[in-house]
C-alpha positions in Angstrom: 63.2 17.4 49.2 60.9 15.7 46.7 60.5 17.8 42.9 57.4 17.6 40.3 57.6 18.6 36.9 54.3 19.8 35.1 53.2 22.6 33.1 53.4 26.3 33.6 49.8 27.0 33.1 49.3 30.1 35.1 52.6 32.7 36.0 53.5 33.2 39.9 55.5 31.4 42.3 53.7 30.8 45.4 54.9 29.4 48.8 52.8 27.4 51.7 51.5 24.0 53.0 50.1 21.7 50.6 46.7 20.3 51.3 45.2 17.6 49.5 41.6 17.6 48.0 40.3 14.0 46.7 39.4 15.0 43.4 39.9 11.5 41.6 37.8 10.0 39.4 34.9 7.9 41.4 35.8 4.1 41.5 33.4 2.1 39.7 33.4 -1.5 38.2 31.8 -2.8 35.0 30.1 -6.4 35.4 27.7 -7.7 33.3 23.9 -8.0 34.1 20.6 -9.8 33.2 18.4 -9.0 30.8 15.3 -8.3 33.2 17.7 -5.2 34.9 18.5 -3.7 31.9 15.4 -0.9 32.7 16.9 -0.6 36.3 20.1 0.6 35.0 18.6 2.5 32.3 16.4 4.6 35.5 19.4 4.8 37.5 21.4 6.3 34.7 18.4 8.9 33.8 18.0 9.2 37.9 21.9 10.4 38.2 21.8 12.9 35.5 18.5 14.7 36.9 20.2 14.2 40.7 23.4 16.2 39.3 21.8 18.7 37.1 19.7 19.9 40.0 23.2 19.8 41.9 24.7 22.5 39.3 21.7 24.3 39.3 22.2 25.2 42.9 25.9 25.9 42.6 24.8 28.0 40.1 22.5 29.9 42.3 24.8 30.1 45.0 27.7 31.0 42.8 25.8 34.0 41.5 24.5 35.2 45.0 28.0 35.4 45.9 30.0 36.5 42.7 27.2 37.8 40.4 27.3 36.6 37.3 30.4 36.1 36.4 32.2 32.7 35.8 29.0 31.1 35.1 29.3 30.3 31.7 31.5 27.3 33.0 28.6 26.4 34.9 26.2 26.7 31.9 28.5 25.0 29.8 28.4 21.7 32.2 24.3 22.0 32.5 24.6 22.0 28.4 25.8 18.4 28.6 23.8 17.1 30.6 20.6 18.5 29.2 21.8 17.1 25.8 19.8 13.7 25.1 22.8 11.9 23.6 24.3 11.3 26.7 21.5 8.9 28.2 20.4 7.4 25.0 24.5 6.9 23.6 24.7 5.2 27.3 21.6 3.4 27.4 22.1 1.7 23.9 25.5 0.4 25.5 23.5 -0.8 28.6 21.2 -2.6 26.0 23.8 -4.2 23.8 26.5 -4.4 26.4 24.0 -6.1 29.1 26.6 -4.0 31.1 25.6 -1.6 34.4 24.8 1.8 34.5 28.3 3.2 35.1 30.3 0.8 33.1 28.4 1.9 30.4 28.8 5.2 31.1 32.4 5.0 31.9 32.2 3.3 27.9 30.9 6.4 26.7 33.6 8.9 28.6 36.3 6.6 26.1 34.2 7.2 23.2 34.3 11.1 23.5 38.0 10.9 24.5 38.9 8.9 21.4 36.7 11.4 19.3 38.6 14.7 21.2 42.2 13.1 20.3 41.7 13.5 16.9 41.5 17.1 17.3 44.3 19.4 16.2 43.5 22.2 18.2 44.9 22.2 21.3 42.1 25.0 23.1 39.2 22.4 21.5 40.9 19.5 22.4 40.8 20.2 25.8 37.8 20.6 25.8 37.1 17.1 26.7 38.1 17.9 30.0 34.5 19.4 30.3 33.3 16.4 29.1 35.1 14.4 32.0 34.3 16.5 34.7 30.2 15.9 34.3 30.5 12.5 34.0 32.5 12.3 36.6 29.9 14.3 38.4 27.0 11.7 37.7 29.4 8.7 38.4 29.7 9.9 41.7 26.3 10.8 42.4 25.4 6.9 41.1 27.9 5.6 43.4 27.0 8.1 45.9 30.2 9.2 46.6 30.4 12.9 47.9 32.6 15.7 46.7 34.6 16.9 49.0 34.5 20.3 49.8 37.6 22.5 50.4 39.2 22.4 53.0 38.8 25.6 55.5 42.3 26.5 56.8 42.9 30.5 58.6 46.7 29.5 57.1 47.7 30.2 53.8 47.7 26.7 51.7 48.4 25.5 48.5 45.7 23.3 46.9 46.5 19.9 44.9 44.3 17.3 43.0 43.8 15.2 40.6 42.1 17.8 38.8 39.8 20.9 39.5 37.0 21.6 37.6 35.7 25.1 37.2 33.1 24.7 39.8 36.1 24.2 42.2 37.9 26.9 40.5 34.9 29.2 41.9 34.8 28.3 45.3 38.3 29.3 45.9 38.9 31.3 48.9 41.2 33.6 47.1 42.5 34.7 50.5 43.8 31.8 51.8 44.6 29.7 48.9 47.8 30.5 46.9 48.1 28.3 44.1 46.8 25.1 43.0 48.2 21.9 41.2 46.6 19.2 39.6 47.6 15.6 38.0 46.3 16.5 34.7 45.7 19.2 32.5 47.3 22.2 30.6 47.6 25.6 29.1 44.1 25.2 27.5 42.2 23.7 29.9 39.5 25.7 31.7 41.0 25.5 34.9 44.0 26.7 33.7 41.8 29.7 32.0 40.2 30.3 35.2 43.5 30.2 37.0 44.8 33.2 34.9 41.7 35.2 34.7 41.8 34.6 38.8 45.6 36.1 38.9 46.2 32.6 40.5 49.5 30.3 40.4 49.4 27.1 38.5 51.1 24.1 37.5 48.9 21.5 36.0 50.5 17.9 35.0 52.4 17.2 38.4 51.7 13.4 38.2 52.1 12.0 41.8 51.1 15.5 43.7 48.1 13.8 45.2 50.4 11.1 47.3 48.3 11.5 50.9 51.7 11.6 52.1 52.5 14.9 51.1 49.6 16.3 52.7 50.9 19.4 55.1 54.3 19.7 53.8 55.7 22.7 52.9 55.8 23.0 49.0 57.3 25.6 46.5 55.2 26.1 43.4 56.7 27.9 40.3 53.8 28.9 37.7 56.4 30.1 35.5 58.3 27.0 35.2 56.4 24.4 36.2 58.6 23.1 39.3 56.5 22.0 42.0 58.9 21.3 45.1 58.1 19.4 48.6 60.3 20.1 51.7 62.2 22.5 50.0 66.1 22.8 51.3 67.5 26.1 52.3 68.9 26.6 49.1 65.9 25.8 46.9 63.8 27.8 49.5 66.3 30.7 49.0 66.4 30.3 45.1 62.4 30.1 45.1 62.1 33.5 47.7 64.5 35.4 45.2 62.7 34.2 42.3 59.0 35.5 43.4 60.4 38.7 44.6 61.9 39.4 41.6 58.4 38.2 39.5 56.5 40.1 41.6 58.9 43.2 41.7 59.0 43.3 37.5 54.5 42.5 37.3 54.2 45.5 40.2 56.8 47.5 37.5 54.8 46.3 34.2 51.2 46.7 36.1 52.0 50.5 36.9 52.1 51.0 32.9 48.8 49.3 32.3 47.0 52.8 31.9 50.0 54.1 29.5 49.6 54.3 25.8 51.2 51.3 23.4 53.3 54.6 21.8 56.7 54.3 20.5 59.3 56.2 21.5 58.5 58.6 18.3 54.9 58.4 18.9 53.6 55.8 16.9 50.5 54.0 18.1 49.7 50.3 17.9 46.6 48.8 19.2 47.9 45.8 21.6 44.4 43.7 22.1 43.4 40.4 23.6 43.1 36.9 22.6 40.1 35.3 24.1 37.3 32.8 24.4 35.2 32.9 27.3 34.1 36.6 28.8 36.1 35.5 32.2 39.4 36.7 30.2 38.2 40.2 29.7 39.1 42.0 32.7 42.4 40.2 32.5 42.7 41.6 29.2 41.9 45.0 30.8 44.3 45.0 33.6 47.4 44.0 31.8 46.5 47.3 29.4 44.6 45.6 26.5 42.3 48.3 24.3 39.9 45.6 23.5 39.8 41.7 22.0 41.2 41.7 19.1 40.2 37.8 18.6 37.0 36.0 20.5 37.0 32.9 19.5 32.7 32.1 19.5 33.7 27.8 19.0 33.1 26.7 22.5 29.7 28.0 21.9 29.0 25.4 19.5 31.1 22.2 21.7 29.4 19.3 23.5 26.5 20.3 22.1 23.4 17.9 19.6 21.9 21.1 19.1 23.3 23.9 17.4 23.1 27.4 19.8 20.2 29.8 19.3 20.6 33.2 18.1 19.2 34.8 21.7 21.9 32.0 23.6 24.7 33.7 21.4 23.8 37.0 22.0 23.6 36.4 25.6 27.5 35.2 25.4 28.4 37.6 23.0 27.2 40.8 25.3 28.8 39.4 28.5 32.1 39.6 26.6 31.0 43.0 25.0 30.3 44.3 29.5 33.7 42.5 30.3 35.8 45.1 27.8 33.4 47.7 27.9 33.9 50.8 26.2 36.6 48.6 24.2 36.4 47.1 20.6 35.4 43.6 20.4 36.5 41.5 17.8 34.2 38.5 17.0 35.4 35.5 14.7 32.7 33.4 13.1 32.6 29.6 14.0 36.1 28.4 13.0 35.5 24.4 13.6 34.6 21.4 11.3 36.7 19.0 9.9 39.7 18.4 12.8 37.9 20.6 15.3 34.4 19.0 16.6 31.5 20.2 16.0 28.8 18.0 17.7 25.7 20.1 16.8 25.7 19.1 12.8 26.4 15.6 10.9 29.8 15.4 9.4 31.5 13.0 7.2 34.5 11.7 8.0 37.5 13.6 6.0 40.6 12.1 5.2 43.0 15.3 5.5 40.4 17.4 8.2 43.1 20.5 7.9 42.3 20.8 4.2 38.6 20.1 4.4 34.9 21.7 5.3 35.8 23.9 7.4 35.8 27.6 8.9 34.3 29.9 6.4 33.9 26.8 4.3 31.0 25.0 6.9 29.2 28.1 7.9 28.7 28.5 3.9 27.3 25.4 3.6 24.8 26.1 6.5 23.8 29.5 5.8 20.6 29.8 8.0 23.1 28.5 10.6 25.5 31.4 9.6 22.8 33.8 9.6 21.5 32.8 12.7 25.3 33.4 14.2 25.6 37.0 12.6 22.3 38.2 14.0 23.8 37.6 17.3 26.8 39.8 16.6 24.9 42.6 14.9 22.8 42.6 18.0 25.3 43.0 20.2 26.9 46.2 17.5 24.2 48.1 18.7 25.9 48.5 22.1 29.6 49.1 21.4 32.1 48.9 19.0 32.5 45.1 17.4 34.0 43.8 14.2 33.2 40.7 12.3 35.9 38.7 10.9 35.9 35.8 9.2 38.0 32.8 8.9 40.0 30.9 6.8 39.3 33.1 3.6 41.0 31.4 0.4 39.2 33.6 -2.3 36.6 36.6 -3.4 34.0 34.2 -3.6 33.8 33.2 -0.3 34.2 36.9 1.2 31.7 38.2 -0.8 29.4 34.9 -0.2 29.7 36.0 3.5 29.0 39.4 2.9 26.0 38.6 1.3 24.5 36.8 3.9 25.6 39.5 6.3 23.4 41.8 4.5 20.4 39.2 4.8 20.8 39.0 8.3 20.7 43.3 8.8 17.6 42.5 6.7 16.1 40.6 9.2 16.8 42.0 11.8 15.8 45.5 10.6 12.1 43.5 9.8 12.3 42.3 13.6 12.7 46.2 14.5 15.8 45.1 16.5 18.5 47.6 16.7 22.0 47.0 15.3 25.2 48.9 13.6 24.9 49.1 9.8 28.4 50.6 9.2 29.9 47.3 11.4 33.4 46.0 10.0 33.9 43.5 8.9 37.6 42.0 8.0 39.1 38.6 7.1 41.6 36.0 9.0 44.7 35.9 6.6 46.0 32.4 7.2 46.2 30.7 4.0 48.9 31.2 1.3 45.8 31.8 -1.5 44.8 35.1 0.7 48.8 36.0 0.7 48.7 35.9 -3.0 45.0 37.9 -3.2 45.5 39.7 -0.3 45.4 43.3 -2.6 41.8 42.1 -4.2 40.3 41.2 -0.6 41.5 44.2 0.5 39.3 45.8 -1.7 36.5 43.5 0.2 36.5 44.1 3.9 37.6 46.8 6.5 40.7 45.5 8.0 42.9 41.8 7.5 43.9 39.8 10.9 46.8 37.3 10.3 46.7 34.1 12.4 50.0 33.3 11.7 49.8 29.8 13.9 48.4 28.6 10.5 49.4 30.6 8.1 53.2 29.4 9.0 52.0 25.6 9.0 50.3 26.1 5.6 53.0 28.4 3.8 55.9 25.6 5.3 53.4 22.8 4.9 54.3 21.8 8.8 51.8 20.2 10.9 52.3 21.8 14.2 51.4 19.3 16.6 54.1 16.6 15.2 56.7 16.4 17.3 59.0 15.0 14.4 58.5 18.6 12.4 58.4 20.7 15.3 61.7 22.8 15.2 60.4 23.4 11.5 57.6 25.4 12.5 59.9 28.6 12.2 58.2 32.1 12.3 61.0 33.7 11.2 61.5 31.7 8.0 62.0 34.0 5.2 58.8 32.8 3.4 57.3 33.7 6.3 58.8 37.1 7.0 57.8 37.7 2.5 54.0 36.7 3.3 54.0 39.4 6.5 55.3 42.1 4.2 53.1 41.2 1.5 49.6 41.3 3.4 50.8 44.4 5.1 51.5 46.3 2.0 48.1 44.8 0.3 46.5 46.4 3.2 47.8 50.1 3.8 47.7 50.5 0.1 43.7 50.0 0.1 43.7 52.2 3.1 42.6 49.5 5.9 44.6 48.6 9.2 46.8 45.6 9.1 46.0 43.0 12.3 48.4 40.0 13.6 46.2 37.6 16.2 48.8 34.6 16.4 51.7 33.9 19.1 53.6 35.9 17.2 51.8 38.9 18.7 52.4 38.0 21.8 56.7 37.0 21.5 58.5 40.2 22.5 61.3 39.1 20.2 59.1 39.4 16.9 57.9 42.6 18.5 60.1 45.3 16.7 59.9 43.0 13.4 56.1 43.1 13.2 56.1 47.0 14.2 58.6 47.5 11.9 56.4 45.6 8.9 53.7 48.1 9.5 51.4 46.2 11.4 48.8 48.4 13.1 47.6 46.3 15.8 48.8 43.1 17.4 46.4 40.6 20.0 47.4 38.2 22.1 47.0 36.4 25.3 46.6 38.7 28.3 49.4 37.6 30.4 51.8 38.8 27.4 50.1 42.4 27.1 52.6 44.4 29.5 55.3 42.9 28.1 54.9 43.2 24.3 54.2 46.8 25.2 57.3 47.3 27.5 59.4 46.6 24.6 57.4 48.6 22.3 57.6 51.9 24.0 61.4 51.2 24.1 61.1 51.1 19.9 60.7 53.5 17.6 59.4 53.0 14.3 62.2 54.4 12.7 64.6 51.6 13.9 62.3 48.8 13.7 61.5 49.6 10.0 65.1 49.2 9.3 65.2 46.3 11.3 62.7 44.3 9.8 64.4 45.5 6.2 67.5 44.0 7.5 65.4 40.6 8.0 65.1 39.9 4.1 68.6 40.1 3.6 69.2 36.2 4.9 67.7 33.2 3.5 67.7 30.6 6.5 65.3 31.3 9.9 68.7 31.0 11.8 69.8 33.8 10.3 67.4 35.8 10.3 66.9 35.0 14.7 70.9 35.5 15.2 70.4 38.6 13.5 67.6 39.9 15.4 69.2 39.0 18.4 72.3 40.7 17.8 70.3 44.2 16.5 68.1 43.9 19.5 71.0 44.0 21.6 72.8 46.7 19.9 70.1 49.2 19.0 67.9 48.7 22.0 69.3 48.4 24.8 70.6 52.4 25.4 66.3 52.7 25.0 66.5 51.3 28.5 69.0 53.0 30.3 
């Protein structure tokens, strides 16, 4: 028995033969060359790019003969990069100067855009890299003219490893026959992993040594929720693994039946339970774990690996598939939230010392208003055919709200001189995430339609944490009482101007903060789709009455520890008879 530790990056525990799929990256060497071939190369290089742009473009075709349109946007996303100039002329320069070959060069550039995507603090945009990676990889195999292997076609059930699988491969799946995949690399954010869920297919991603030929045909456990991977299982770990997926599957066939029900506590109170998203393939998972809608699309992988910044009809053409994907349901569209930390390729940016504090969010689409305008035409377009909201991000003050508002207005304006149809009574809210909004949050109330929180940064501002540093880590503490004071506070600003109170962070999605947030008086909570059924489990075992007090029991400790050891212990005592 041989065990691999990765990543949990898509639930399910899955059981069959392992079958390996060469998916490394194509083996090329950098060596210098003379002057009088530095044209050659540059041909070859512009030769590769055409050779596997026409190649996508058939995939593409093919993809949507078989599955209609949906998935493609991963395709149109890889055709992006490639069409966009810098690649050949950021490569060809280091041809020139270099006097290197075609795909040393090229292989130069790849460790540029990694170095760039490192810096970036969000984890969903710094994965996008991976994007990135998989078209070069693409073109360095077409310039070495190594072939990709297809899958391979098995009758049996198998399990599919690799070094990694790019969303192409993700769409070729033969859902019937393959159980689960697991790749070398990756995570939680990557596309794959995305597709992976959206597919309803187990996933471990970060298995480093899967790919050993040797392990090709053996029988192989893989756990999605925990990230085991095992080869030759013994009796007792194949025992272990059997009562495990039974028991995953029993509880998801359990939660799946109350999909349909209403997110009603036991006393009847409604809360809108929505979905997190960025790319239209998550909304039907959104739909079938029981979402009522997105209560967050993020629009930033719109404006990713990208010289040119989108046009209004390409975002309105993204925007409406995810509007079809949740149809009749209320989509919730965020305005760009990148600059600064999180790239944004399309626009020149000076370097900033402290990106988390800098031009970003609301801040950048200010300072680019026909940009901005551009990017709220394409939302108002799509208003005209079903229910969306506009909210924007990182708000610190009036000005900024009512900056945006204005330029909201210009862009009905315009588009009512175009004679294009659009909602003029659309809402429009505001991302609470910054302790400045906290403090206004009764005067921008005043402002908008409804407040979201994003408490993933609103808890690393208020606490001053950075998230991603592994030294403060176990100080990132959502139930810190400074925390817990904010929540109350923004709530309380909100119902008293008469507008619902929204959470959008991972606190939504925690079935332990569940009866806290409920009991704040939040009216709606969004998160990923995988934690729908489960938030809503537990909150039709609530009632508001008990959560209220609950929640007021919260403020009586001063320490995050004891505020969690005494939700634990209320949890326990007050509902568990809910579940008898």
């Amino acid at each position: 028995m041989r065990s691999f530790t990765g990543i949990a990056a898509s639930p399910g525990i899955a059981m069959g033969k392992l079958r390996i799929v060469d998916r490394r990256r194509a083996v090329v060497s950098e060596y210098p060359i003379p002057s009088e071939t530095v044209g050659h190369e540059t041909a070859r290089l512009a030769q590769a790019i055409e050779d596997t742009r026409i190649e996508l473009e058939i995939l593409k075709t093919r993809l949507a003969e078989i599955n209609g349109q949906d998935h493609l946007f991963f395709i149109e996303t890889h055709l992006m990069i490639l069409t966009d100039n810098r690649l050949i002329t950021e490569t060809s320069e280091i041809i020139r100067s270099g006097m290197i070959n075609a795909e040393g060069a090229l292989r130069r550039t790849l460790h540029r855009y990694r170095e760039t995507f490192s810096r970036i603090d969000d984890p969903y945009l710094r994965e996008r890299i991976s994007d990135v990676e998989t078209v070069i990889e693409r073109v360095l195999r077409s310039m070495s003219g190594e072939a990709v292997e297809p899958f391979p076609e098995h009758e049996e059930q198998i399990i599919l490893a690799a070094h990694d699988f790019s969303p192409a491969d993700m769409l070729q799946i033969n859902r019937t026959n393959v159980l689960a995949i697991v790749t070398e690399i990756g995570g939680r954010t990557s596309h794959t992993a995305i597709l992976a869920r959206a597919l309803d297919l187990p996933a471990v991603m970060g298995a480093e040594g899967i790919t050993d030929l040797a392990l090709d045909g053996r029988a192989v456990v893989v756990d999605g929720l925990t990230g085991a991977v095992i080869v030759d299982p013994d009796k007792e770990a194949f025992q272990s693994s059997l009562l495990r997926k039974q028991q995953y599957e029993h509880v998801e066939y359990e939660l799946l039946k109350t999909a349909s029900l209403p997110a009603v506590t036991r006393d009847g109170h409604l809360v809108n339970l929505r979905g997190n998203v960025e790319i239209p393939e998550e909304g039907a998972a959104v739909l079938l774990h029981g979402g009522s809608g997105v209560g967050l699309y993020r629009t930033e992988m719109l404006f990713m690996n990208r010289a040119t910044m989108p046009d209004e009809d390409e975002q309105t053409r993204i925007y409406q598939a995810m509007q079809q994907a949740i149809t009749p349901h209320l989509l919730t569209i965020r305005t760009l939230d990148a600059g600064g930390d999180k790239l944004l390729e399309g626009m020149a940016q000076a370097v900033e010392t402290n990106p988390a504090l800098g031009v970003r969010a609301i801040r950048l689409s200010l300072s680019m208003p026909d940009e901005f305008r551009k990017q709220l035409r394409a939302i108002l377009r799509v208003s005209a055919d079903g229910p969306v909201r506009i909210m924007f991000p990182m708000i610190s003050g009036m000005e900024e709200v009512r900056a945006a508002k204005a330029l909201l207005e210009e862009a009905k304006t315009e588009l009512a001189a175009r004679g294009v149809r659009f909602d003029p009574a659309v809402q429009v809210g505001v991302m609470i995430e910054i302790p400045a909004a906290v403090t206004l949050a009764d005067l921008l109330a005043r402002e908008v339609d409804f407040f979201s929180v994003g408490t993933n940064d609103l808890i690393q501002y208020t606490l001053a944490i950075d998230r991603t540093n592994g030294q403060l880590s176990h100080l990132y503490q959502p139930l810190h009482p400074a925390v817990l004071r904010a929540l109350r506070r923004i709530v309380q600003a909100a119902h008293g101007a008469g507008i619902p109170a929204c959470l959008c962070g991972e606190m939504a999605g925690d079935p332990l903060y569940l009866p806290v947030l409920l009991g704040l008086g939040f009216d709606e909570l969004s998160m990923g789709a995988g934690s729908l059924l489960r938030v809503k489990q537990v909150l039709r075992r609530c009632t508001l009455e008990q959560s209220a007090i609950l929640a007021e029991g919260c403020f009586a400790f001063s320490t995050a520890a004891e505020v969690e050891k005494y939700l634990n212990s209320q949890l326990t005592l007050d509902f568990a008879e809910s579940t008898d």
